[in-house]
C-alpha positions in Angstrom: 125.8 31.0 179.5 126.1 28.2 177.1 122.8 29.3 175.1 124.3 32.9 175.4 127.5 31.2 173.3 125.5 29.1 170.8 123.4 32.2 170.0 126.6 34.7 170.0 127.9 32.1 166.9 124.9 31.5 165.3 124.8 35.6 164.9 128.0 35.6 163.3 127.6 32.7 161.1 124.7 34.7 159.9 126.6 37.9 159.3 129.1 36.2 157.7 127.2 34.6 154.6 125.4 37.5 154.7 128.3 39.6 153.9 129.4 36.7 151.5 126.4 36.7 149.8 126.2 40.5 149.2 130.2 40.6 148.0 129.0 37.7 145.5 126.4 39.6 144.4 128.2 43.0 143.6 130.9 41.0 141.6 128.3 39.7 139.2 128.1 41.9 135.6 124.5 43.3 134.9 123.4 41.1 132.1 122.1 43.4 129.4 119.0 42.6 127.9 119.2 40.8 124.4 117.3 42.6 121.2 115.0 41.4 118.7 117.0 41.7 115.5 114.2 42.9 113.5 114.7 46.1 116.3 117.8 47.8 114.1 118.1 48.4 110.4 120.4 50.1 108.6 121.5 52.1 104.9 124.4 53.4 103.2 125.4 56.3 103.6 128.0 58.6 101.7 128.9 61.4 104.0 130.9 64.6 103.1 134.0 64.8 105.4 137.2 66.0 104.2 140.5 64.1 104.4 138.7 60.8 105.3 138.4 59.6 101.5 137.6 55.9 103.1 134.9 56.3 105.8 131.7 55.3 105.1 128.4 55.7 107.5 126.1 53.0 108.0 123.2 54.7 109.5 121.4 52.6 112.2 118.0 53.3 112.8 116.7 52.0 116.5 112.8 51.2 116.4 112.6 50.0 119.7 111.8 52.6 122.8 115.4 51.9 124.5 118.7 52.9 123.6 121.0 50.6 122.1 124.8 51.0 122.1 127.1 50.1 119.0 130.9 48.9 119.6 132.1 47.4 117.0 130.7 47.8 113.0 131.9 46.4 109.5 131.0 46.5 106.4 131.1 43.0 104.8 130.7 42.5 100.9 132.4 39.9 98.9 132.9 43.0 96.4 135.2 44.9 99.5 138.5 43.2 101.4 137.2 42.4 104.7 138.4 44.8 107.9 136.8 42.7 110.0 134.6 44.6 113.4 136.3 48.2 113.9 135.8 49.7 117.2 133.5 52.5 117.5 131.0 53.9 120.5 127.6 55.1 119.5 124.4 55.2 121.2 121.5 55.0 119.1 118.4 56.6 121.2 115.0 55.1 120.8 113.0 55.6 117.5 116.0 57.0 116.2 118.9 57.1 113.6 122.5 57.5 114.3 125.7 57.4 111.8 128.2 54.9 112.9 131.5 55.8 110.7 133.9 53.1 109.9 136.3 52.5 107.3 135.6 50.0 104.2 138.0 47.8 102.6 139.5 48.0 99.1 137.4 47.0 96.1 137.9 43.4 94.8 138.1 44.1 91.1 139.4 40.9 89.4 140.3 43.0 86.7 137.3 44.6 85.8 136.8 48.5 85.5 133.1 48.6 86.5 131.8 45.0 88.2 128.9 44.8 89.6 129.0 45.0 93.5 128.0 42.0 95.6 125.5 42.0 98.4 126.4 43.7 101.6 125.7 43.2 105.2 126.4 45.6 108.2 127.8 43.9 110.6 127.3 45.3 114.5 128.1 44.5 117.8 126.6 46.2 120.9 127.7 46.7 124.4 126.0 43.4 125.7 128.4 41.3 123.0 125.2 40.5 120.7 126.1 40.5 117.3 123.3 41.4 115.0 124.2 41.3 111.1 121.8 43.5 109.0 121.5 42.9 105.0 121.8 46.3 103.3 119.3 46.7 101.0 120.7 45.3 97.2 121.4 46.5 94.7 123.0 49.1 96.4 124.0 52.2 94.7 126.2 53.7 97.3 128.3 50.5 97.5 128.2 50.2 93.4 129.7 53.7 93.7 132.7 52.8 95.9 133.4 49.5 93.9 133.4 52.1 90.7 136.2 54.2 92.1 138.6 51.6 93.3 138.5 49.8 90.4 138.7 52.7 88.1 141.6 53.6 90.4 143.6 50.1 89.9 142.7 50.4 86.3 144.5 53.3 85.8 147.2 51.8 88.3 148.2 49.1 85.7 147.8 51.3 82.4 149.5 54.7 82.8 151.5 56.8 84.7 150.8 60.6 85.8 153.3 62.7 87.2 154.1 66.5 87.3 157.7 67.5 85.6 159.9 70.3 84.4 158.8 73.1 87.3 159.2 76.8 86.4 158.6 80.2 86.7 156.1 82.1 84.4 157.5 85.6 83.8 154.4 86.9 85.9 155.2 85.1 88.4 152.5 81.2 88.1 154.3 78.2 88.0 154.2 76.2 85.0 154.8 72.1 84.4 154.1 69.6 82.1 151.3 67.1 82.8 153.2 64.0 81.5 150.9 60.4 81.1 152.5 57.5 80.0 151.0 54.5 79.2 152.6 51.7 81.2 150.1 48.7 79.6 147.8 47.8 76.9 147.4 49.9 73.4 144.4 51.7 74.4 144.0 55.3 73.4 144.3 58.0 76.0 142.3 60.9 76.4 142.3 63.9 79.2 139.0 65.6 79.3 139.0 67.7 82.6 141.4 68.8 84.8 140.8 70.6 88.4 142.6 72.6 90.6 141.3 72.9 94.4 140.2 76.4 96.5 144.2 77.0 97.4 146.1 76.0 93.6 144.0 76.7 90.2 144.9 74.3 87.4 144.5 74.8 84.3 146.2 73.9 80.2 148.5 76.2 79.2 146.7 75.7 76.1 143.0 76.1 76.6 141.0 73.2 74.8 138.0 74.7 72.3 134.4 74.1 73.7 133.4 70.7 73.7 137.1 69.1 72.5 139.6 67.0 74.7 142.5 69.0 76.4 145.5 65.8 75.0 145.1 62.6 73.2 147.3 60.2 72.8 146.5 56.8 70.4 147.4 53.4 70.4 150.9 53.7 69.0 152.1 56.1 71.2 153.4 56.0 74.3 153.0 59.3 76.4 151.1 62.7 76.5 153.1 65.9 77.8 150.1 68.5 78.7 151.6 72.3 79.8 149.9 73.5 82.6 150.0 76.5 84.9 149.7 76.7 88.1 148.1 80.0 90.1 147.9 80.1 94.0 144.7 81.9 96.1 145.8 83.9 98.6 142.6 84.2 100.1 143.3 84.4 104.3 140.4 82.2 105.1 141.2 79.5 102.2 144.8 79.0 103.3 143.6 78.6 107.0 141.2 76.0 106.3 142.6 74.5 103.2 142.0 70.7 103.9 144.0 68.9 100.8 145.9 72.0 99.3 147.7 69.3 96.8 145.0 67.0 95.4 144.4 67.9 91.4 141.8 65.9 90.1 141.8 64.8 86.5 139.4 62.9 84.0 141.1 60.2 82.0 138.9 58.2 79.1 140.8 55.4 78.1 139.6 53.6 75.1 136.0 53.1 75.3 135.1 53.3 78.8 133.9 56.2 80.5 135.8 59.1 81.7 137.1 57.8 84.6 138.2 60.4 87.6 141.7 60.2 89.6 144.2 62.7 90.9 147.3 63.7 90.4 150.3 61.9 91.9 152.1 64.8 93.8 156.1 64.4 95.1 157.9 66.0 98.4 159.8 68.0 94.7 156.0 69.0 93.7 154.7 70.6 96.9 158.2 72.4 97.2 157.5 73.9 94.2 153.6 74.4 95.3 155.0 76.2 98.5 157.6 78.3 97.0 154.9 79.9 94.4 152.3 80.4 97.6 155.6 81.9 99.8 156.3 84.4 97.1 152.9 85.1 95.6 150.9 85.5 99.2 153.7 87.0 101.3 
């Protein structure tokens, strides 16, 4: 009886750390496998995708055989503001490439209109928390390109002034305004070589420029250009259902001796009233 009792504990002693053991077990995280950083590279990439002016793809490229699993991506540059690691979730498969979009940070200028962009790195993390920074291949004419716009944008920022004014009616029925730049800074000349409209609103000078000429100039003594325009809507069905930025007017400025540099149009709350009344009436 006494060796029934010993053997009747000894069984449940057993069980017990058994059970212990297992419950231990099943609270422990899988511990993912670390990567040889020479296993991912990565490029540049300008994508089209309208409405997201600031995303930028770094394409990863996996040569190893297993999948790897991005969740957090930047792009660092001393030529960008830093955004530090975004969250994102892509899986690149084996011998593979995959786009992992992020925004980028606002070009650090230090008042220059076209500096030369620093080195860049694309920073990733993957689902096991490794961290694997990948130099981008330099120079780099993607990230030259982004640097270009934001600091032809700030340029333009500090030296003039665009703005729609004076809305009307044309008797057949457009809208016509005046294109007004002022200069703000500096004693540059001005000089507007291009304007756009966009598949919903045509743009165009009132005044059509000859071949080859600038549509206004303005020189260093004055202080402001006033440019007529007109304004015609489409009322094609399909382009006002998938009309993505109905409002953006893109212009080319020159300003001194620099190149034409490209920005848009400021447009007001007053503006796309205006816009919306001429599409109301004209595509009724």
């Amino acid at each position: 009886m006494r060796l029934f009792r010993f053997a009747a504990v000894g069984i449940a002693i057993l069980c017990w750390t058994t059970a212990a053991l297992v419950g231990a077990a099943a609270n422990v995280s899988p511990v993912s496998e670390t990567i040889p950083a020479t296993q991912l590279t990565a490029t540049l990439e300008l994508r089209r995708i309208p409405g997201d002016a600031r995303l930028i793809a770094i394409a990863v490229a996996n040569h190893g055989s297993a999948p790897v699993t991005v969740t957090g991506a930047e792009l660092a540059t001393d030529s960008l503001t830093s955004t530090g690691l975004l969250p994102v979730e892509v899986t690149v498969p084996g011998n593979a490439i995959r786009d992992v979009f992020i925004e980028y940070g606002s070009g650090i200028c230090h008042g220059d209109l076209s500096p030369t962009a620093e080195p860049a790195t694309s920073r990733l993390l993957l689902d096991n928390q490794q961290r694997i920074d990948i130099a981008l291949p330099h120079p780099e004419g993607t990230l030259d390109r982004l640097l270009a716009t934001d600091c032809a944008a700030a340029f333009l920022t500090e030296t003039a002034s665009i703005a729609f004014q004076n809305w009307d009616a044309t008797p057949d029925g457009r809208l016509r305004a005046d294109l007004v730049i002022t200069r703000t800074a500096g004693n540059q000349p001005f000089r507007l070589d291009r304007m756009s409209g966009n598949p919903h609103y045509e743009l165009a000078a009132a005044v059509p420029p000859s071949a080859g000429d600038a549509i206004a100039l303005i020189d260093g003594d004055e202080a402001h250009m006033t440019v007529p325009v007109i304004v015609q809507v489409s009322c094609d069905a399909h382009g006002l259902a998938e009309a993505k930025q109905p409002f953006r007017f893109p212009i080319w400025l020159t300003v001194g001796t620099h190149q034409a540099i490209p920005t848009v149009i400021p447009v007001t709350d007053s503006d796309i009233a205006h816009l919306e009344s001429l599409r109301d009436l004209q595509c009724a």
